[in-house]
PDB file of N, CA, C and O in Angstrom:
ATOM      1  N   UNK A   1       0.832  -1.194   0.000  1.00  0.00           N
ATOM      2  CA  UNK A   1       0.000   0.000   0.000  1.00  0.00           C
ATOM      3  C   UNK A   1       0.872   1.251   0.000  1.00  0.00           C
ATOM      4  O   UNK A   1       1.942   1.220   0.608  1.00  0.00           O
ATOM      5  N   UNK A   2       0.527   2.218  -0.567  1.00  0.00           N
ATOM      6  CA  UNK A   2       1.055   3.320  -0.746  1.00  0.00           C
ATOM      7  C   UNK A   2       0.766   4.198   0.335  1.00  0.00           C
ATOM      8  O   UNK A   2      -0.378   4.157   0.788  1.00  0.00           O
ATOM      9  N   UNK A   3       1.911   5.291   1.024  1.00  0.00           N
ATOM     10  CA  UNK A   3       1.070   6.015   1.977  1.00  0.00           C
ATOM     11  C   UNK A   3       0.900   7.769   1.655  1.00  0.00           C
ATOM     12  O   UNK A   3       1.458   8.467   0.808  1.00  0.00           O
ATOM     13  N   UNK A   4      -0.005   8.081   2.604  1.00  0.00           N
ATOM     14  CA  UNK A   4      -0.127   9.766   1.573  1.00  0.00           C
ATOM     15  C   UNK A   4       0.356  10.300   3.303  1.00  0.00           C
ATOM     16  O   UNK A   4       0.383   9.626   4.333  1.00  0.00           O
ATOM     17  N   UNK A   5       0.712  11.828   3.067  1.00  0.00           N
ATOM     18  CA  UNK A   5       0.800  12.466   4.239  1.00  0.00           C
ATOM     19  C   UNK A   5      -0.709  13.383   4.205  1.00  0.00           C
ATOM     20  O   UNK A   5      -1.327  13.682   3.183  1.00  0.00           O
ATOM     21  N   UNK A   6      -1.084  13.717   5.591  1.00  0.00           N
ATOM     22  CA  UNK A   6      -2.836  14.412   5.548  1.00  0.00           C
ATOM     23  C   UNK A   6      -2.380  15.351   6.724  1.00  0.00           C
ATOM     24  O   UNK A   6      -1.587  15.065   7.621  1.00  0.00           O
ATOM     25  N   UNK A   7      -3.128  16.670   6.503  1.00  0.00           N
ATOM     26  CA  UNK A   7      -3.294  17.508   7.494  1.00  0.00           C
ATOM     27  C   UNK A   7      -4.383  16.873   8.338  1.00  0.00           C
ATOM     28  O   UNK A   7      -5.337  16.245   7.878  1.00  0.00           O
ATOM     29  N   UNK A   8      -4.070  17.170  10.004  1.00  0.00           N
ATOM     30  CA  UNK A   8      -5.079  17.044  10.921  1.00  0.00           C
ATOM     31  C   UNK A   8      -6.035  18.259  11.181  1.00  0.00           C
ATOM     32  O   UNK A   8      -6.406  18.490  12.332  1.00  0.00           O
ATOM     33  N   UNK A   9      -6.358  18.882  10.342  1.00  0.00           N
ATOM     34  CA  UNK A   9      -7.016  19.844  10.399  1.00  0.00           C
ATOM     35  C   UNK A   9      -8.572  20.013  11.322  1.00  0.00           C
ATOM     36  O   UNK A   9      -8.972  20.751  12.223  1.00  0.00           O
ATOM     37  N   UNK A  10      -9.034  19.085  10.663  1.00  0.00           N
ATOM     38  CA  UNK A  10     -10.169  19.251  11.598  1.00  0.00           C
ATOM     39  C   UNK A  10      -9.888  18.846  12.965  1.00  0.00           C
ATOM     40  O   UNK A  10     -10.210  19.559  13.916  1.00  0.00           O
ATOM     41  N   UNK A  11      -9.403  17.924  13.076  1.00  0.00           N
ATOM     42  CA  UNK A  11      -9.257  17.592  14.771  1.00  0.00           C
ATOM     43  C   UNK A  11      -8.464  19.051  15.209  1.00  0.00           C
ATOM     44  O   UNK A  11      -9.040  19.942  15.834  1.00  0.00           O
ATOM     45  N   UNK A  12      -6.999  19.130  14.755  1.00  0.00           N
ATOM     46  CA  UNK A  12      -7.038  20.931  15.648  1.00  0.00           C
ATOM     47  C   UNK A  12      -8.032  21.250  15.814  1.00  0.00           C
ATOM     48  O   UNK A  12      -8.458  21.114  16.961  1.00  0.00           O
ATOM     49  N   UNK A  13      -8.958  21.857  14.749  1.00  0.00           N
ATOM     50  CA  UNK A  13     -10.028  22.913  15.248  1.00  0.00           C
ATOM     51  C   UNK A  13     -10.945  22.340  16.058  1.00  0.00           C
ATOM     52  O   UNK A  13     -11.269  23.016  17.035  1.00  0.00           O
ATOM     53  N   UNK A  14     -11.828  20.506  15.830  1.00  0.00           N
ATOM     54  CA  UNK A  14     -12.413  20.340  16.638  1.00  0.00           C
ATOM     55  C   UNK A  14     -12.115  20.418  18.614  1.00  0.00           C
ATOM     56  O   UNK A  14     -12.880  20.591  19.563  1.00  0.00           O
ATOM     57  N   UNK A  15     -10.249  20.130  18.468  1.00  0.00           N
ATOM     58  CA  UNK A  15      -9.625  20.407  19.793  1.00  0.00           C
ATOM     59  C   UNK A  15      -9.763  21.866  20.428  1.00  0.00           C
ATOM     60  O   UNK A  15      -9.365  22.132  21.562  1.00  0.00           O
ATOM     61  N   UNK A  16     -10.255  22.602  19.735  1.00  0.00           N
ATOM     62  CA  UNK A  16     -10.003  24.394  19.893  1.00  0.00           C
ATOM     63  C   UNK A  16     -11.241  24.642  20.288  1.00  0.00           C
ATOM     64  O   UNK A  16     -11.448  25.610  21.020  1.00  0.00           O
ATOM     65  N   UNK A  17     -12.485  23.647  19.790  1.00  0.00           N
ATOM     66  CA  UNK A  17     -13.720  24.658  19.559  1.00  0.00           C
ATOM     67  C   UNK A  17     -13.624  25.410  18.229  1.00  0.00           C
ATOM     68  O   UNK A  17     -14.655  26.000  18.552  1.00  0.00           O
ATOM     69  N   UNK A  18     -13.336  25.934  17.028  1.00  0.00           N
ATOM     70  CA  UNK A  18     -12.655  26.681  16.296  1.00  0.00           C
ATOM     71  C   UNK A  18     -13.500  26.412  15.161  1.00  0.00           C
ATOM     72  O   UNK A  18     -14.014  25.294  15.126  1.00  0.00           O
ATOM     73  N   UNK A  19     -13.755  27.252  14.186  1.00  0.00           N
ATOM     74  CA  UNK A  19     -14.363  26.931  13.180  1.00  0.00           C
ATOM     75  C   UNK A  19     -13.459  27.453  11.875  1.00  0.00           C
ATOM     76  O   UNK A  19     -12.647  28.362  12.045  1.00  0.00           O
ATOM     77  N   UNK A  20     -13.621  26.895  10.693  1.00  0.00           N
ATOM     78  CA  UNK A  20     -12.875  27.636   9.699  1.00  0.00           C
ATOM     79  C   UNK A  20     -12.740  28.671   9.845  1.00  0.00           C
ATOM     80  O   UNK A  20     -11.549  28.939   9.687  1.00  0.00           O
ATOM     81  N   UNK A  21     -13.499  29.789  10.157  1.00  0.00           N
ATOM     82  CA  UNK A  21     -13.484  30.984   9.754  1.00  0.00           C
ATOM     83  C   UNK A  21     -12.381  31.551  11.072  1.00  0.00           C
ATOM     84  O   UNK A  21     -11.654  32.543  11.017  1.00  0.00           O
ATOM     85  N   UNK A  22     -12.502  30.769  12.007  1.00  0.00           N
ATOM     86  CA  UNK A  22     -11.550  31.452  13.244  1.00  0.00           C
ATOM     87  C   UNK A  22      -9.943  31.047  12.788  1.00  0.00           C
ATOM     88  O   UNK A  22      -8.951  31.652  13.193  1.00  0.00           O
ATOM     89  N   UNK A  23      -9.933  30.278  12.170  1.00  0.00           N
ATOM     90  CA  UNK A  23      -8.468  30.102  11.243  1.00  0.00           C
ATOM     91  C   UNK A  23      -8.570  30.791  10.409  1.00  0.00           C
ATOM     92  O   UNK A  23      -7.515  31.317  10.054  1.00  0.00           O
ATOM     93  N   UNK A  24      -9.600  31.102   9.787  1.00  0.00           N
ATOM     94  CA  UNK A  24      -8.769  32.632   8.562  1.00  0.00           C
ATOM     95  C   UNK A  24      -8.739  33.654   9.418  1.00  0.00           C
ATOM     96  O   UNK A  24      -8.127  34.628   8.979  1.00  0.00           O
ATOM     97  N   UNK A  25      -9.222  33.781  10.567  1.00  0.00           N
ATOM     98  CA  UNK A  25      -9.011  35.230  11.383  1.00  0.00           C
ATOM     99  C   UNK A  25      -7.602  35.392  11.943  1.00  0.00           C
ATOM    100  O   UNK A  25      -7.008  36.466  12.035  1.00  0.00           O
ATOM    101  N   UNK A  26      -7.071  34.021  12.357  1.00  0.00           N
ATOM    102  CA  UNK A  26      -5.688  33.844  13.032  1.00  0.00           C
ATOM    103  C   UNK A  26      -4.647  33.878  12.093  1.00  0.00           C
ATOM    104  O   UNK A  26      -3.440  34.014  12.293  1.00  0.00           O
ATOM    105  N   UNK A  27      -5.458  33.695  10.717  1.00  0.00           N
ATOM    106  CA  UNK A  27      -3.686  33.535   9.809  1.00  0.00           C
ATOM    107  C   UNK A  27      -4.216  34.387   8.672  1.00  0.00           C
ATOM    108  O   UNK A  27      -5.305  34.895   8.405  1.00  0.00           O
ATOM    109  N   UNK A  28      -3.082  34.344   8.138  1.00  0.00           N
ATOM    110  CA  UNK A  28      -3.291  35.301   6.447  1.00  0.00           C
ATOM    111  C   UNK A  28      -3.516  34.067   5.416  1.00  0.00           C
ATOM    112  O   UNK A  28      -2.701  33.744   4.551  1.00  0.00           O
ATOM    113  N   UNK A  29      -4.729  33.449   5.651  1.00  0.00           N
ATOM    114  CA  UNK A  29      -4.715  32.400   4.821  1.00  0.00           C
ATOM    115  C   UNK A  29      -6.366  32.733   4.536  1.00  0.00           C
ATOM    116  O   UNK A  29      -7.179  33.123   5.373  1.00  0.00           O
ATOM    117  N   UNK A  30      -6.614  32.445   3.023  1.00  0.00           N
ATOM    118  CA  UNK A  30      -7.330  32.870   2.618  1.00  0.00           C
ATOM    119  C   UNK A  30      -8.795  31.884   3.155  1.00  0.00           C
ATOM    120  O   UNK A  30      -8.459  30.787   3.602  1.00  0.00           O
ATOM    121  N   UNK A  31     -10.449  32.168   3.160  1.00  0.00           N
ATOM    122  CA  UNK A  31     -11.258  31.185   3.364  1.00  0.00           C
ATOM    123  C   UNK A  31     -11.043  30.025   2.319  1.00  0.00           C
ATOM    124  O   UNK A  31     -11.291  28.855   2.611  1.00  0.00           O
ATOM    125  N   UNK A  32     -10.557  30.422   1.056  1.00  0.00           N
ATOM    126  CA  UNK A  32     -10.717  29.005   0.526  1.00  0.00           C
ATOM    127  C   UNK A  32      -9.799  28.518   0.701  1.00  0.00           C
ATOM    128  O   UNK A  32      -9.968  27.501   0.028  1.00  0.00           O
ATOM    129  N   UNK A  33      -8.615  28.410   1.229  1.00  0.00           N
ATOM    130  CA  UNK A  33      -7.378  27.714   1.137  1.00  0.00           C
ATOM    131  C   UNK A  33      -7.385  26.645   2.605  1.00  0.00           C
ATOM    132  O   UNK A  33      -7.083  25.477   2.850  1.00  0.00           O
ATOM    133  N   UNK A  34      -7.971  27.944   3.435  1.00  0.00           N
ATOM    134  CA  UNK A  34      -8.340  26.891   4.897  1.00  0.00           C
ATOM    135  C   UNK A  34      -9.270  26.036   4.262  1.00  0.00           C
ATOM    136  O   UNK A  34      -8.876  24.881   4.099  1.00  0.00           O
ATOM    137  N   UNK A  35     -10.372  26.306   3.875  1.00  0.00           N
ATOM    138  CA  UNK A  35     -11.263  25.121   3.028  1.00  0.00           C
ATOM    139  C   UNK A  35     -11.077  24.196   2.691  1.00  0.00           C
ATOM    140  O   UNK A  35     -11.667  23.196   3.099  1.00  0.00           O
ATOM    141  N   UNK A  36      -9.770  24.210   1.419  1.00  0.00           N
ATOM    142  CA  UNK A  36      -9.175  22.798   0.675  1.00  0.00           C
ATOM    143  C   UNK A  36      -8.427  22.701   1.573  1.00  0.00           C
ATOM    144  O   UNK A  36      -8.223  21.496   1.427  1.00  0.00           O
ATOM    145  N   UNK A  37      -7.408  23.146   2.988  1.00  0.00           N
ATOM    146  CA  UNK A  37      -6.724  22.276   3.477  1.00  0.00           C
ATOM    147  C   UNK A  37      -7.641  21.471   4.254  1.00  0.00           C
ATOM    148  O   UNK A  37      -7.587  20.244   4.167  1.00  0.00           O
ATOM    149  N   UNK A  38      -8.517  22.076   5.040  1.00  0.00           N
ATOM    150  CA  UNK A  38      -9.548  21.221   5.622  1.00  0.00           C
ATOM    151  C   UNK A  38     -10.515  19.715   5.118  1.00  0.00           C
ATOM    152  O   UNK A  38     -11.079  18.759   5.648  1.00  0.00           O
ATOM    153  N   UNK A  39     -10.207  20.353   3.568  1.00  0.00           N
ATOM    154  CA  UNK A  39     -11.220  19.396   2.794  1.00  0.00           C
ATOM    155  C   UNK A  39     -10.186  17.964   2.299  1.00  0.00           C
ATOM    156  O   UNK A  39     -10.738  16.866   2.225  1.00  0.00           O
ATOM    157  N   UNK A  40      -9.261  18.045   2.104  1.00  0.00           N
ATOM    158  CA  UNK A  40      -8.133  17.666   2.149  1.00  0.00           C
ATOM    159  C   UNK A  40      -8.241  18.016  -0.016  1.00  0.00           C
ATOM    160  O   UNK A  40      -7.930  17.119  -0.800  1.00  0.00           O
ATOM    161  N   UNK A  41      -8.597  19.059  -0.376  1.00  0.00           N
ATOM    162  CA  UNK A  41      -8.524  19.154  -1.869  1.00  0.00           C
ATOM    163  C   UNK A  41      -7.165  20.317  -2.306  1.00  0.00           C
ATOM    164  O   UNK A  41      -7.124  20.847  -3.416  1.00  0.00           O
ATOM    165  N   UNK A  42      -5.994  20.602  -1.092  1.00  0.00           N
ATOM    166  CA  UNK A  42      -5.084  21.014  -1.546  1.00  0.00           C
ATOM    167  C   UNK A  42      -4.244  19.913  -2.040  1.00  0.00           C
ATOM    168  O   UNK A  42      -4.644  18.844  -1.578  1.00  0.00           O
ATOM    169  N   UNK A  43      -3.225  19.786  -2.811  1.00  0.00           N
ATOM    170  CA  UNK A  43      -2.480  18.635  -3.037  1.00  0.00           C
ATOM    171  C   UNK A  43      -0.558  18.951  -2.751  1.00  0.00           C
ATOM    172  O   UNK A  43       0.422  18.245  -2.989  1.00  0.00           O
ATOM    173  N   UNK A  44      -0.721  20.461  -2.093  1.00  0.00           N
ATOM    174  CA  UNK A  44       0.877  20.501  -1.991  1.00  0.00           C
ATOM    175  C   UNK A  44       0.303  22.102  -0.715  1.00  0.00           C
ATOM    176  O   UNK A  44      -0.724  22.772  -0.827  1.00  0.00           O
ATOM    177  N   UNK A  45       1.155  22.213   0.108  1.00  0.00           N
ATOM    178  CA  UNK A  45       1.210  22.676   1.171  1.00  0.00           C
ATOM    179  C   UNK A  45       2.639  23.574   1.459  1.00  0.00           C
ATOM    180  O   UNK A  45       3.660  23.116   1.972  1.00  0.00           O
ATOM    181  N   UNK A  46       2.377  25.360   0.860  1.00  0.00           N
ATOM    182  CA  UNK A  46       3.401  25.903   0.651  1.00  0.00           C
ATOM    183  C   UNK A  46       4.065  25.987   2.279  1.00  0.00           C
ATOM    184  O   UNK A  46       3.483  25.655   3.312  1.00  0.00           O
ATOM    185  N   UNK A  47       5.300  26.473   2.158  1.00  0.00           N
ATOM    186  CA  UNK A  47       5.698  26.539   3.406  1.00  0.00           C
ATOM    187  C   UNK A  47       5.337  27.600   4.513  1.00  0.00           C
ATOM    188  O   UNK A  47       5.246  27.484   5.735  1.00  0.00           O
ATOM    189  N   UNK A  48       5.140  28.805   3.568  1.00  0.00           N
ATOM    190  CA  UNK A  48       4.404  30.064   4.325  1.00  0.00           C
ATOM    191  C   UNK A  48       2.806  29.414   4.908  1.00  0.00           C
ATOM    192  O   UNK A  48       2.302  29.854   5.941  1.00  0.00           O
ATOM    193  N   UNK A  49       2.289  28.567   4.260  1.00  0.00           N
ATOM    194  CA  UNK A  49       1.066  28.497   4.722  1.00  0.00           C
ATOM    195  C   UNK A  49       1.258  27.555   6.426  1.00  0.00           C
ATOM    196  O   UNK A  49       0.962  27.879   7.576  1.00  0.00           O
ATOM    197  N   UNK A  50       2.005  26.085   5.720  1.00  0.00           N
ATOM    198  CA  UNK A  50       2.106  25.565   6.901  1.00  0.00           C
ATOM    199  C   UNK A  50       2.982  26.897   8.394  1.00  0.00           C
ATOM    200  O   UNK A  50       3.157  26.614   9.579  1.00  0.00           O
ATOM    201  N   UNK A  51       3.180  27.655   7.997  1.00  0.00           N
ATOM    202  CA  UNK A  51       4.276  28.561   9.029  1.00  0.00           C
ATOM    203  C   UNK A  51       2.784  29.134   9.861  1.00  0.00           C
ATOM    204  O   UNK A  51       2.704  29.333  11.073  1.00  0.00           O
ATOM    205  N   UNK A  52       1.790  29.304   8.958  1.00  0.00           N
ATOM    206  CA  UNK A  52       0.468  30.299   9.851  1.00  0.00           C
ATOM    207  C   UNK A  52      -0.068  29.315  10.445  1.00  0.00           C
ATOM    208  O   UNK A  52      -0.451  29.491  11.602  1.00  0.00           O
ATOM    209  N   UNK A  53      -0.252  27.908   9.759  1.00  0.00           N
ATOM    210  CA  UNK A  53      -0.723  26.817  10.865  1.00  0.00           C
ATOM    211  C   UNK A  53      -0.094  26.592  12.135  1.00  0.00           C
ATOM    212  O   UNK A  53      -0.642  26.385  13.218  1.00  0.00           O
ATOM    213  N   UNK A  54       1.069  26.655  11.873  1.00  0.00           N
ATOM    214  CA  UNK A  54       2.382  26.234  13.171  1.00  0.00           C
ATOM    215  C   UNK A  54       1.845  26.949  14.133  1.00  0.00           C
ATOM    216  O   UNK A  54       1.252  26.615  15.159  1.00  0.00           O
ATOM    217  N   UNK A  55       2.241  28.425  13.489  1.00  0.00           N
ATOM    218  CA  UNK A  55       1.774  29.543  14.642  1.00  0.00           C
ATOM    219  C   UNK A  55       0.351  29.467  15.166  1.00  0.00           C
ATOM    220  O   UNK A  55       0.258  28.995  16.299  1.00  0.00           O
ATOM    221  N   UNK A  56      -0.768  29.833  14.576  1.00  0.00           N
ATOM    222  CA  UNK A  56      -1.715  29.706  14.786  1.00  0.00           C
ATOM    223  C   UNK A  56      -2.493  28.517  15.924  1.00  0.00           C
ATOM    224  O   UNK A  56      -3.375  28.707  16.761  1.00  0.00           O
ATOM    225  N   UNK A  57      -1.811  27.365  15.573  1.00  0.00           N
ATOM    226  CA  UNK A  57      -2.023  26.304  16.880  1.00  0.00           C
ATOM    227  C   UNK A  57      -1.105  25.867  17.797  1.00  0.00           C
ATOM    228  O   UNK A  57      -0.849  24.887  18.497  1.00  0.00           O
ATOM    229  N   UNK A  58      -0.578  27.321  17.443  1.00  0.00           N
ATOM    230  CA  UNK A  58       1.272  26.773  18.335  1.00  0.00           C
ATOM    231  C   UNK A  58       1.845  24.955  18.433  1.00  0.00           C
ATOM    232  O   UNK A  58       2.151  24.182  19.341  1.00  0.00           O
ATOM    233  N   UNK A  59       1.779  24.915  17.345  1.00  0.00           N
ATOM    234  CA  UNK A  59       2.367  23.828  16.826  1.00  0.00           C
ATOM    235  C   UNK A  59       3.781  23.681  17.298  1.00  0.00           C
ATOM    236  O   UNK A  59       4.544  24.487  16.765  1.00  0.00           O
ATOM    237  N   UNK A  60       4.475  22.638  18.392  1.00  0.00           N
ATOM    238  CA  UNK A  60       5.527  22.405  18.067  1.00  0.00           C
ATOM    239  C   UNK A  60       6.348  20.660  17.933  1.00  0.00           C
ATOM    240  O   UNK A  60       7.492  20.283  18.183  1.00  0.00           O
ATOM    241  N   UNK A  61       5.553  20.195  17.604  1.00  0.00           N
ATOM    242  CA  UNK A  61       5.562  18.741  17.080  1.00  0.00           C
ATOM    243  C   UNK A  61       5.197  18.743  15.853  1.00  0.00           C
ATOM    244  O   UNK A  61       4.513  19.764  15.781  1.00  0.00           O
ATOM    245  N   UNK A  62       5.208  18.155  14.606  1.00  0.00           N
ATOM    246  CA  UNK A  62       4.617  18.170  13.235  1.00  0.00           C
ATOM    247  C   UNK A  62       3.855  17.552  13.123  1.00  0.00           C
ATOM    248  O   UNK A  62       2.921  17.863  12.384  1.00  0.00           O
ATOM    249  N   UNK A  63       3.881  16.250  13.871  1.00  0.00           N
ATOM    250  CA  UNK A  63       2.783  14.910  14.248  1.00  0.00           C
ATOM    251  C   UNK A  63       1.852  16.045  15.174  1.00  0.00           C
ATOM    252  O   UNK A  63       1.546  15.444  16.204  1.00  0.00           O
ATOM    253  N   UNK A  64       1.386  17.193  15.206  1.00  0.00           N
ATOM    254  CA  UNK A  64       0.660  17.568  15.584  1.00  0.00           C
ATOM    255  C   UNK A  64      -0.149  17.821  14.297  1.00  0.00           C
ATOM    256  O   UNK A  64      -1.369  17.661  14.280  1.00  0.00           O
ATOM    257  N   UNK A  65       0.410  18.135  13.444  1.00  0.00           N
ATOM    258  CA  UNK A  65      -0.092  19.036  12.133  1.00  0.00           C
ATOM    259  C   UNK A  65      -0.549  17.635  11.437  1.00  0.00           C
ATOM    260  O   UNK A  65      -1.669  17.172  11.654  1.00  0.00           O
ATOM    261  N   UNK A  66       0.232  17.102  10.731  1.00  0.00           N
ATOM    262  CA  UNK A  66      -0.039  16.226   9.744  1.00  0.00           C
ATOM    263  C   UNK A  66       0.147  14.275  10.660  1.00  0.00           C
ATOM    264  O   UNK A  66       0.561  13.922  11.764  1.00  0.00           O
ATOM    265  N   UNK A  67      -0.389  13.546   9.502  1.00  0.00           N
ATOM    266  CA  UNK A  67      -0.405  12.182   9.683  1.00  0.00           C
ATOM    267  C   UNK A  67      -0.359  11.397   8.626  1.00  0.00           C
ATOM    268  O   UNK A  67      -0.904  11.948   7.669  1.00  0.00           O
ATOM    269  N   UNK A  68       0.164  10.074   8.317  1.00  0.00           N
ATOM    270  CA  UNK A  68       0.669   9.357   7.346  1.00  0.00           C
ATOM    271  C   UNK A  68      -0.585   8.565   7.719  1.00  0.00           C
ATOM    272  O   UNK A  68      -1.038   8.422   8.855  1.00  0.00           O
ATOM    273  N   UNK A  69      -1.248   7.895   6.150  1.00  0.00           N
ATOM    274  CA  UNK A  69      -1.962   7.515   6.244  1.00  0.00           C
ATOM    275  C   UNK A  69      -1.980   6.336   4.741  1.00  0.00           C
ATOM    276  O   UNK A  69      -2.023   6.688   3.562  1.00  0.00           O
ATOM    277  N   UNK A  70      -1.937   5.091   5.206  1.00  0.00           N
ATOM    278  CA  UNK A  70      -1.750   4.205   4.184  1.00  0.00           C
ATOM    279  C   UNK A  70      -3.498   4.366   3.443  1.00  0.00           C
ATOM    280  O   UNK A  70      -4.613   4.677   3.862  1.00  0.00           O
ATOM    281  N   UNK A  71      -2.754   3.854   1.858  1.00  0.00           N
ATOM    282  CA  UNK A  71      -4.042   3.873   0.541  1.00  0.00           C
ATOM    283  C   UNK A  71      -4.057   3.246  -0.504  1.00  0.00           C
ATOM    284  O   UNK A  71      -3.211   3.216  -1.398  1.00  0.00           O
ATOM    285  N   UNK A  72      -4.934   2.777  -0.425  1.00  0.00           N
ATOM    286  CA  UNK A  72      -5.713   1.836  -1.864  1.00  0.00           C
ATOM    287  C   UNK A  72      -5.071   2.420  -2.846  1.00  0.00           C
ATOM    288  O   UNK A  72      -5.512   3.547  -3.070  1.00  0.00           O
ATOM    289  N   UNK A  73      -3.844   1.962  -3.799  1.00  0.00           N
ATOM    290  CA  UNK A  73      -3.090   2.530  -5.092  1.00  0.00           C
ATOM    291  C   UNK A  73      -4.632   2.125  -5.814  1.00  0.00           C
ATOM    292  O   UNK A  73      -5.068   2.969  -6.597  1.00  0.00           O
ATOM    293  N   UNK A  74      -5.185   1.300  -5.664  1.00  0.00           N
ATOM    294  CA  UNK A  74      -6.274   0.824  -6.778  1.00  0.00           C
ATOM    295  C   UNK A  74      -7.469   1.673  -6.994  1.00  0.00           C
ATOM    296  O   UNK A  74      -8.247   1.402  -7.908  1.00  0.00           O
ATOM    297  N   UNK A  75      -7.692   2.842  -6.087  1.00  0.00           N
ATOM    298  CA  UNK A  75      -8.826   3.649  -5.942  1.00  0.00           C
ATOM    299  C   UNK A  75      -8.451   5.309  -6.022  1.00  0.00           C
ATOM    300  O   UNK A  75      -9.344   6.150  -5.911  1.00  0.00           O
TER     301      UNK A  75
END
């Protein structure tokens, strides 16, 4: 099986109480970009962006941010 890396996005925010929109208030990240990272429909994750996530959930583990997640090559 192949594995992908995934933002934990919703769990941060569900851990916060937090709704999308309180992550575009905390970062310079646009509503749709929190959107597709949330949605998981970004497919590459610039570094400035992950830097407003870091900050924003005071991230200082990465296994806070993201998770490896094995996948069906067949689907």
């Amino acid at each position: 099986m192949a594995k992908e890396v995934k933002l934990r996005l919703r769990v941060l925010l569900a851990e916060r109480d937090w709704e999308q929109k309180d992550l575009v208030e905390k970062t310079n990240l646009t509503t749709r970009a929190v959107s597709d990272m949330v949605n998981d429909r970004q497919k590459s994750f610039p570094k400035n962006s992950i830097n407003e996530l870091v900050n924003a959930f005071d991230i200082t583990d990465m296994n806070e941010l993201f998770k490896i997640v094995e996948v069906d090559e067949n689907h």
